[in-house]
ZARO-566542 format. One record per atom (N, C-alpha, C, O): z, y, x; residue number from 1; atom name. Coordinates in steps of 0.2 Angstrom, whole numbers, padded with zeros to 4 digits. Atoms other than C-alpha are relative to their C-alpha. Layout:
// ZARO-566542
<zz=Z	yy=Y	xx=X	num=NUM	atome=CA>
...
//
This chain:
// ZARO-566542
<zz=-0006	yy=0001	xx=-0003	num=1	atome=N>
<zz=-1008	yy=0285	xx=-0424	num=1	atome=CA>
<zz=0001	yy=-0007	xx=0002	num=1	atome=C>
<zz=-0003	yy=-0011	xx=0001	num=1	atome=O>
<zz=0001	yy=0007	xx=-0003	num=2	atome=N>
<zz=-1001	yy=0269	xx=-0414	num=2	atome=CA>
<zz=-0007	yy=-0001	xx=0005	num=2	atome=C>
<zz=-0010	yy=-0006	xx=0007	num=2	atome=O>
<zz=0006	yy=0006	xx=-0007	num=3	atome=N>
<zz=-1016	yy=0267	xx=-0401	num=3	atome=CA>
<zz=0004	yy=0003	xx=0004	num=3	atome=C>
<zz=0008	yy=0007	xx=0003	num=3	atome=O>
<zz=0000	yy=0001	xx=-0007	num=4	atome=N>
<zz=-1013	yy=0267	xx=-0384	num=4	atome=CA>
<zz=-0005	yy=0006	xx=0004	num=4	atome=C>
<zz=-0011	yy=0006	xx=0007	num=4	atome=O>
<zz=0006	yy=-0008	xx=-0001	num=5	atome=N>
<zz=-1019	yy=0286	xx=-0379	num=5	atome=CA>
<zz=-0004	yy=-0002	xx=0009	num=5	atome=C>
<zz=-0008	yy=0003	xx=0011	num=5	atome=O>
<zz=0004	yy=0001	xx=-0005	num=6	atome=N>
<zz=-1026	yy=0277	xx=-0361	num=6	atome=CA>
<zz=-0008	yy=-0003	xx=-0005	num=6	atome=C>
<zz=-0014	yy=-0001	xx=-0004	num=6	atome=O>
<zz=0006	yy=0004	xx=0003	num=7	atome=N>
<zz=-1038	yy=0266	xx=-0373	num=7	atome=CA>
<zz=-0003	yy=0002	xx=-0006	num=7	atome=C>
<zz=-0008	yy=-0001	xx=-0008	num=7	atome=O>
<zz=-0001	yy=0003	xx=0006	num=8	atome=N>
<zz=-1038	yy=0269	xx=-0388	num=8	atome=CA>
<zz=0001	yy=-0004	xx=-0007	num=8	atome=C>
<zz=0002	yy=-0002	xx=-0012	num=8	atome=O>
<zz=-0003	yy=0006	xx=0003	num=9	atome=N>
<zz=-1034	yy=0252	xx=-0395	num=9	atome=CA>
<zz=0008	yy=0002	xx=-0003	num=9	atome=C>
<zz=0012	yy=0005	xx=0000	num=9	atome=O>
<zz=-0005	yy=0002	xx=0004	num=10	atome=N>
<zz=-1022	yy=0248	xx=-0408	num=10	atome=CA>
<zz=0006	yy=-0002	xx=0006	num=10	atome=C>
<zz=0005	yy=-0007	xx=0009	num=10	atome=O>
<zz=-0007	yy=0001	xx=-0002	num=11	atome=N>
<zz=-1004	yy=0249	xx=-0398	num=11	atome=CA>
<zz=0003	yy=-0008	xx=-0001	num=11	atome=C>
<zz=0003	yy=-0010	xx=-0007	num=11	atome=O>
<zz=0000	yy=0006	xx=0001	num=12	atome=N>
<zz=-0999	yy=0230	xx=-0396	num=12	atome=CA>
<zz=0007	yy=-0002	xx=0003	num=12	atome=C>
<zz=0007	yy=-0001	xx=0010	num=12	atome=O>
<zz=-0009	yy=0002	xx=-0002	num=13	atome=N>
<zz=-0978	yy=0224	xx=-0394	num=13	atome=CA>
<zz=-0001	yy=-0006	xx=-0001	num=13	atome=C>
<zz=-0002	yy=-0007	xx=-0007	num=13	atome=O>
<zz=-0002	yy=0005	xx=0002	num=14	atome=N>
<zz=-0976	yy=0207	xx=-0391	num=14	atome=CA>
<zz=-0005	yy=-0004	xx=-0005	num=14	atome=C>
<zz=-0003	yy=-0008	xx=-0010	num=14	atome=O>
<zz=0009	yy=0005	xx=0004	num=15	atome=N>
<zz=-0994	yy=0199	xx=-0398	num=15	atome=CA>
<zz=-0001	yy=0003	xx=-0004	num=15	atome=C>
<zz=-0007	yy=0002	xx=-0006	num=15	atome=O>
<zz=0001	yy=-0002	xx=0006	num=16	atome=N>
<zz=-0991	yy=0210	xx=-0413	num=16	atome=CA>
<zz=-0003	yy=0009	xx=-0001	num=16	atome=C>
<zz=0000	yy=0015	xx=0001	num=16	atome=O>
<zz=0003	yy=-0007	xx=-0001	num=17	atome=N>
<zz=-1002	yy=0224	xx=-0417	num=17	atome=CA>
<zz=0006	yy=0005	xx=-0007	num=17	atome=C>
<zz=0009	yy=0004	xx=-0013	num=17	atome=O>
<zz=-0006	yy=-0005	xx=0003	num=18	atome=N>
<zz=-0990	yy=0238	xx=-0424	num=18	atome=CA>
<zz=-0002	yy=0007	xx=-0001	num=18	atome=C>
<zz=-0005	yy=0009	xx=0004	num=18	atome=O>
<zz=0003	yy=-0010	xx=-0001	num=19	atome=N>
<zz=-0993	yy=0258	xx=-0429	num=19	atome=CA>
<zz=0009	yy=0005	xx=0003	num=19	atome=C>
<zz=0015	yy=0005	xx=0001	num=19	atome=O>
<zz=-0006	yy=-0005	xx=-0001	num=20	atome=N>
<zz=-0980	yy=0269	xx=-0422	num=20	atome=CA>
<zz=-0001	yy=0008	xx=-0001	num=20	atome=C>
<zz=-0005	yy=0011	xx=0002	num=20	atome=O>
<zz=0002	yy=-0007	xx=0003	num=21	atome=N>
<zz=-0978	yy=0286	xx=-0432	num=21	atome=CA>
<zz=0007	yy=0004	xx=0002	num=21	atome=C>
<zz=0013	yy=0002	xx=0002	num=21	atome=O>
<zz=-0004	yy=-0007	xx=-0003	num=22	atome=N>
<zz=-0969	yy=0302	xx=-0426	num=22	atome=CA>
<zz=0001	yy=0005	xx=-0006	num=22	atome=C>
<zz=-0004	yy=0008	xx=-0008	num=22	atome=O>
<zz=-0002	yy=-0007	xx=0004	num=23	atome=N>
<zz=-0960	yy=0314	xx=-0438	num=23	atome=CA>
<zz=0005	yy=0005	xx=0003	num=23	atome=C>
<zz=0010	yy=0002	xx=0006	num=23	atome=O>
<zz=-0004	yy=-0006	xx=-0001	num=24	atome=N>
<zz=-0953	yy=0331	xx=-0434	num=24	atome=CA>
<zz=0006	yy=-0002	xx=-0004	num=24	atome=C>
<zz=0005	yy=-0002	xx=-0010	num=24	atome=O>
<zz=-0006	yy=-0002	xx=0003	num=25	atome=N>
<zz=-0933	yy=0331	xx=-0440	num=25	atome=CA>
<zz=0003	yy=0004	xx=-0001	num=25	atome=C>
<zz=0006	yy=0006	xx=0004	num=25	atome=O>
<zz=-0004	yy=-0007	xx=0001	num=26	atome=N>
<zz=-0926	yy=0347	xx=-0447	num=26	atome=CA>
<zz=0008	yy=0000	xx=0002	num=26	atome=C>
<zz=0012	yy=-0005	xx=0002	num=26	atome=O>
<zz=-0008	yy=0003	xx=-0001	num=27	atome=N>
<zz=-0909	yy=0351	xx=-0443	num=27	atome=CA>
<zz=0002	yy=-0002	xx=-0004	num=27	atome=C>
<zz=-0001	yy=-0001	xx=-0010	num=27	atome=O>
<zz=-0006	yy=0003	xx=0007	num=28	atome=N>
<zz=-0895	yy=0340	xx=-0451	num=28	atome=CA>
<zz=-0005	yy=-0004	xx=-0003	num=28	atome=C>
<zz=-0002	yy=-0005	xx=-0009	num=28	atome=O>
<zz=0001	yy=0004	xx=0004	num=29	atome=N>
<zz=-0907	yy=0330	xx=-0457	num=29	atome=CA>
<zz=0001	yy=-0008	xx=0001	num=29	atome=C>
<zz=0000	yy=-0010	xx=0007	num=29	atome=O>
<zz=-0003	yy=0006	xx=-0003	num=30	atome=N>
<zz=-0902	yy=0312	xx=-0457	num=30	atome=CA>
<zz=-0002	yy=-0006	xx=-0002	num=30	atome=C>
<zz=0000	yy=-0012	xx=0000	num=30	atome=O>
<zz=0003	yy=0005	xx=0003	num=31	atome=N>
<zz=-0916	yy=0302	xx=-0466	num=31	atome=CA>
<zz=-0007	yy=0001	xx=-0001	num=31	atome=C>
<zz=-0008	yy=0004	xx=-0007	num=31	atome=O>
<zz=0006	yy=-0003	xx=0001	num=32	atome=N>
<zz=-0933	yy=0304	xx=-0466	num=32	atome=CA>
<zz=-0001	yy=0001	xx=-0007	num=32	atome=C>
<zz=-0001	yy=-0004	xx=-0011	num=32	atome=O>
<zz=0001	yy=-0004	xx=0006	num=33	atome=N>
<zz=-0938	yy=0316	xx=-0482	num=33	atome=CA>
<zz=-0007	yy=-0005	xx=-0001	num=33	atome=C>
<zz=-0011	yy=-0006	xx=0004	num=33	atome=O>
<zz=0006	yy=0001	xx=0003	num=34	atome=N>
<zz=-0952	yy=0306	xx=-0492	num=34	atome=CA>
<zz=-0006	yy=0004	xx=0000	num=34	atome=C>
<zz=-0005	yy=0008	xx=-0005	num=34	atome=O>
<zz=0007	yy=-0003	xx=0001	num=35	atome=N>
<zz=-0969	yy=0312	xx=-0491	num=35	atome=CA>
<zz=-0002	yy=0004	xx=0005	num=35	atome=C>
<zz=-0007	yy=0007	xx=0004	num=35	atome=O>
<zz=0001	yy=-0005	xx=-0006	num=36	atome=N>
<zz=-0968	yy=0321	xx=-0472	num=36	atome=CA>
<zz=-0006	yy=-0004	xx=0001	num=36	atome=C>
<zz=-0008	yy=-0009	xx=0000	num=36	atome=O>
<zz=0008	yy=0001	xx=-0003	num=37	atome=N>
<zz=-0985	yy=0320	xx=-0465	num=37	atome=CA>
<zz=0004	yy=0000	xx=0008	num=37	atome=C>
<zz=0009	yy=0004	xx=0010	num=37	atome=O>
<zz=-0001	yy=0002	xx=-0004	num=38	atome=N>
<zz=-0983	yy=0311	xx=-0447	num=38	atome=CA>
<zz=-0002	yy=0007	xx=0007	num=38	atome=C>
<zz=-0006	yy=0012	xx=0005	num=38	atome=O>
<zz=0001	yy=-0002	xx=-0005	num=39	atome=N>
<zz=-0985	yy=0320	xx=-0431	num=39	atome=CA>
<zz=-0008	yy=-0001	xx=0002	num=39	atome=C>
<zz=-0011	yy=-0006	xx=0000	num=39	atome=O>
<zz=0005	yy=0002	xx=-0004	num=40	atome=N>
<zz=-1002	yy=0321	xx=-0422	num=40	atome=CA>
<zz=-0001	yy=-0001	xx=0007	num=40	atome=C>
<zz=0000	yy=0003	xx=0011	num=40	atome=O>
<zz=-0001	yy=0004	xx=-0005	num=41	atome=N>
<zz=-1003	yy=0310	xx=-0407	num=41	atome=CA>
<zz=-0007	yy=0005	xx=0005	num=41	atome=C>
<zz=-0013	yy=0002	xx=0005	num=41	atome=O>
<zz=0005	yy=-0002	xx=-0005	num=42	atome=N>
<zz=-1014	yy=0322	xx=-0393	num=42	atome=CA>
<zz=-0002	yy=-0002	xx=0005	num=42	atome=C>
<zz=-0001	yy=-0009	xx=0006	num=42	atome=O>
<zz=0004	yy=0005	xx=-0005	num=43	atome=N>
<zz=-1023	yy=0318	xx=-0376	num=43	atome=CA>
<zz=0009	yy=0002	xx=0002	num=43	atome=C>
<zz=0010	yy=-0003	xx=0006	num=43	atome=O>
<zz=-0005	yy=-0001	xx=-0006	num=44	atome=N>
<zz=-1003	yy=0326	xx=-0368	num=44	atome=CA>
<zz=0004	yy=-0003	xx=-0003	num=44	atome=C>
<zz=0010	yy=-0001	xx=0000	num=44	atome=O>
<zz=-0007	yy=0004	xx=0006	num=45	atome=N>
<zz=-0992	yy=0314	xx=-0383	num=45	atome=CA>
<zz=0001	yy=0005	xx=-0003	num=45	atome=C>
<zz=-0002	yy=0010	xx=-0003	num=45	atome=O>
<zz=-0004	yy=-0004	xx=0005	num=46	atome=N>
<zz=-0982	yy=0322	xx=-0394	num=46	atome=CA>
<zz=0001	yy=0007	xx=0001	num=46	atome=C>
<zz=0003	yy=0009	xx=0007	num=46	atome=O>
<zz=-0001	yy=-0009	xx=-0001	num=47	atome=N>
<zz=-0980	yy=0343	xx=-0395	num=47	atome=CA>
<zz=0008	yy=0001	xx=-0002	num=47	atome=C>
<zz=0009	yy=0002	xx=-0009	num=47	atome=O>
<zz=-0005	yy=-0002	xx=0007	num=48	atome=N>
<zz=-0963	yy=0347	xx=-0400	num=48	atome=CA>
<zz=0005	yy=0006	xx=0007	num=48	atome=C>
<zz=0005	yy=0006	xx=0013	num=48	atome=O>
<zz=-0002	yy=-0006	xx=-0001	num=49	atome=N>
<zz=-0953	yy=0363	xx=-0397	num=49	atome=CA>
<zz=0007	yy=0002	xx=-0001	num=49	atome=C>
<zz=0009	yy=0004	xx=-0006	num=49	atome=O>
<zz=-0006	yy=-0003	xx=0002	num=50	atome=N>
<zz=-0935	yy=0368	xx=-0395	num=50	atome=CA>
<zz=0000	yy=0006	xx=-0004	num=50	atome=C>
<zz=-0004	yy=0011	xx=-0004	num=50	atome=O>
<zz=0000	yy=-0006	xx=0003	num=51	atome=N>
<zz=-0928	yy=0378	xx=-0405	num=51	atome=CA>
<zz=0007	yy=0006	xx=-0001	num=51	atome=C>
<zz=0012	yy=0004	xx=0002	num=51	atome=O>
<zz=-0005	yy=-0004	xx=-0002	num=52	atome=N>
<zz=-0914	yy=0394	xx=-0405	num=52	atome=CA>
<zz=0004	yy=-0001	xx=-0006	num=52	atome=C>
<zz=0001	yy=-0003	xx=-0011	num=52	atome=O>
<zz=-0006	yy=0000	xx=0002	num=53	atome=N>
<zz=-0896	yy=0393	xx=-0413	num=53	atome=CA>
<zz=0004	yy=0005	xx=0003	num=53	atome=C>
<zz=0009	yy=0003	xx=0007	num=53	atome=O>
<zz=-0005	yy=-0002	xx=-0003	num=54	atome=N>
<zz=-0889	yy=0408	xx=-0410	num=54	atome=CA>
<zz=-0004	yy=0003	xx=0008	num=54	atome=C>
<zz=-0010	yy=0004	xx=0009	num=54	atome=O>
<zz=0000	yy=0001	xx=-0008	num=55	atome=N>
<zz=-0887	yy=0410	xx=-0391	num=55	atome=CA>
<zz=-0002	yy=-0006	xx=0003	num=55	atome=C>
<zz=-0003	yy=-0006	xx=0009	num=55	atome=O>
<zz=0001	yy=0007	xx=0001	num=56	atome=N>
<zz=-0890	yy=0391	xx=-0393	num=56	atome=CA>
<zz=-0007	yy=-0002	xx=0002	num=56	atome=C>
<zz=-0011	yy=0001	xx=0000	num=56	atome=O>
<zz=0006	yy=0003	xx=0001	num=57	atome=N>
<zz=-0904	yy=0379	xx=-0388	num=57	atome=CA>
<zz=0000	yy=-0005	xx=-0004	num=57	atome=C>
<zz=0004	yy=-0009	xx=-0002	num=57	atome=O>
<zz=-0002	yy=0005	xx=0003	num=58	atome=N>
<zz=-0906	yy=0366	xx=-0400	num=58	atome=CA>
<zz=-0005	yy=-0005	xx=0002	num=58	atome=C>
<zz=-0009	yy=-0002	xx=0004	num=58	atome=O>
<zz=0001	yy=0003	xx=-0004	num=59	atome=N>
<zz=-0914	yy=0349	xx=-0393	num=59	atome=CA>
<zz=-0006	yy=0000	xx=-0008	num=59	atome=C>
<zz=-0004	yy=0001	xx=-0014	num=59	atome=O>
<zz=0002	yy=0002	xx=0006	num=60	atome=N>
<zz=-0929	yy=0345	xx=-0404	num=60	atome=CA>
<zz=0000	yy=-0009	xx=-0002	num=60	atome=C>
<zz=0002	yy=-0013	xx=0003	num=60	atome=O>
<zz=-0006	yy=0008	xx=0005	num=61	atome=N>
<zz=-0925	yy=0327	xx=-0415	num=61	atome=CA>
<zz=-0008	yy=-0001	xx=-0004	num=61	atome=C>
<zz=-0012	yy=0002	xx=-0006	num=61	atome=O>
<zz=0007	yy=0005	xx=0005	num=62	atome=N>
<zz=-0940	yy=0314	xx=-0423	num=62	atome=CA>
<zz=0004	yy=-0004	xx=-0001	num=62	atome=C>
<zz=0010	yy=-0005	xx=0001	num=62	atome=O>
<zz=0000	yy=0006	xx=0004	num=63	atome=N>
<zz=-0939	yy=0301	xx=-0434	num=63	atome=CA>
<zz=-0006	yy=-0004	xx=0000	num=63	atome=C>
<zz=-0011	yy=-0002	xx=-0001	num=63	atome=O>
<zz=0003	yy=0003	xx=0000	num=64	atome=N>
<zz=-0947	yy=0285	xx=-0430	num=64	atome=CA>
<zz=-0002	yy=-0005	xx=-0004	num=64	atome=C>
<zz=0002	yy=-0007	xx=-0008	num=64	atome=O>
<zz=-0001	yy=0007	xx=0005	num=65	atome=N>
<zz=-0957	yy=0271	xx=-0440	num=65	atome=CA>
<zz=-0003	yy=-0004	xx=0003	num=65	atome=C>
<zz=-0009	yy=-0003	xx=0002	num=65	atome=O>
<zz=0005	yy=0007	xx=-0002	num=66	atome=N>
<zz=-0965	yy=0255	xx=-0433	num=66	atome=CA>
<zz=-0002	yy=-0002	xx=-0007	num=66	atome=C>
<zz=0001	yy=-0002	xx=-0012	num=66	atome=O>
<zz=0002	yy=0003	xx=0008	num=67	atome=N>
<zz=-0977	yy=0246	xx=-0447	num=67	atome=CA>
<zz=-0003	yy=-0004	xx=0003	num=67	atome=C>
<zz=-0007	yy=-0001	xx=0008	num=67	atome=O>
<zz=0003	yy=0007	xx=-0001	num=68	atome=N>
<zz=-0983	yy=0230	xx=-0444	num=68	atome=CA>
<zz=-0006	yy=-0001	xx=0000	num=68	atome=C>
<zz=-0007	yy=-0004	xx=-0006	num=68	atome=O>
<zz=0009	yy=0001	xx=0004	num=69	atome=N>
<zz=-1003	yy=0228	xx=-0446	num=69	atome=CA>
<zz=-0004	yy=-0004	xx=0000	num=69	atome=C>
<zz=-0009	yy=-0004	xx=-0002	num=69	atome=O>
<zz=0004	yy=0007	xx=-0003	num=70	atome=N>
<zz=-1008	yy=0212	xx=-0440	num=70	atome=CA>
<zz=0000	yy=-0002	xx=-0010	num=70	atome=C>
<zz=0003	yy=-0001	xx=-0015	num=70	atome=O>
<zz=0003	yy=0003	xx=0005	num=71	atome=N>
<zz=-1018	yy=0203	xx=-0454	num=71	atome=CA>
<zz=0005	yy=-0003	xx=-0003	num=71	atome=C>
<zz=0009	yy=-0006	xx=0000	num=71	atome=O>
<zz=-0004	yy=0005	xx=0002	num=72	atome=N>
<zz=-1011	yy=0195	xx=-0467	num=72	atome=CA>
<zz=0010	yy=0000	xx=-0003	num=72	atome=C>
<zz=0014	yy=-0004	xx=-0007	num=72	atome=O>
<zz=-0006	yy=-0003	xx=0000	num=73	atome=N>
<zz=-0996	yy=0205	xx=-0465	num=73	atome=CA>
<zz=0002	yy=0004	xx=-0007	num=73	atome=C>
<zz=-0004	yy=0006	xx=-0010	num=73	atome=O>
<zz=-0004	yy=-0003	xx=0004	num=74	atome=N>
<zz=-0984	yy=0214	xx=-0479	num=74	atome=CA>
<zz=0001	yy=0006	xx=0001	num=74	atome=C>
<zz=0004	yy=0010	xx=-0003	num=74	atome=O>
<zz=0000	yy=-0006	xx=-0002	num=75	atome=N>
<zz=-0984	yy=0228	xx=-0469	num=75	atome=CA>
<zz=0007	yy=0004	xx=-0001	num=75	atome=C>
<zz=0007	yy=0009	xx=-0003	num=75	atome=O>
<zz=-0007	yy=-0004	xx=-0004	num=76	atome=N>
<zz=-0966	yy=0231	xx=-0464	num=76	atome=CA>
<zz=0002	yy=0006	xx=0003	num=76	atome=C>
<zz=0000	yy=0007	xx=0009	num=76	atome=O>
<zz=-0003	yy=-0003	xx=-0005	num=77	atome=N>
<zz=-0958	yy=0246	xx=-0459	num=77	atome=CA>
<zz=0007	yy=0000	xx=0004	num=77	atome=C>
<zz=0012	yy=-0004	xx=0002	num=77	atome=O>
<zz=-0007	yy=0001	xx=-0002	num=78	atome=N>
<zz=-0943	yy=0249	xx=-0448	num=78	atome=CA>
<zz=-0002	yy=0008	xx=0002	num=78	atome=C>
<zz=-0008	yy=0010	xx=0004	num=78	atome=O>
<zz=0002	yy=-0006	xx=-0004	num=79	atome=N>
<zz=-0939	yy=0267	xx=-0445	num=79	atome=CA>
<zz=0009	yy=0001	xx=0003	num=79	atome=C>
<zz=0015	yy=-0001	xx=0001	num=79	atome=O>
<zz=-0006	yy=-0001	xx=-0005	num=80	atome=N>
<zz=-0925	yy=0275	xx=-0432	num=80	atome=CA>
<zz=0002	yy=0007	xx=-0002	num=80	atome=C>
<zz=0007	yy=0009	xx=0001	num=80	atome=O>
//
């Protein structure tokens, strides 16, 4: 997760090498559940699928995490 699906090299923001992780969010959910297994990043990105409410379309919803990896690092996350 986090490479750069033209190279696949480590994804890099601003000199700092960083992992970027994709989770599925169920409805109504408002904080990522501990322990979800991330997303798999394919050759087309991310696979994700509307889904039905009813007569309804409902929009599909991630939760993001950035983690820090450069050496030496404490390995920070920030997630959205």
């Amino acid at each position: 997760m986090g490479a750069d699906p033209r190279s696949g090299r480590p994804a890099v923001v601003a000199g700092r090498a960083i992992r970027l992780d994709v989770y599925e969010a169920g409805s109504g959910e408002q904080t990522l559940p501990e322990g979800r297994t991330p997303l798999a990043l394919t050759d087309g990105g991310y696979q994700l699928a509307y889904r039905t409410s009813g007569s309804s379309w409902v929009n599909p919803a991630v939760f993001l995490t950035l983690t820090n990896t450069t050496i030496g690092h404490s390995g920070s996350r920030c997630s959205t």
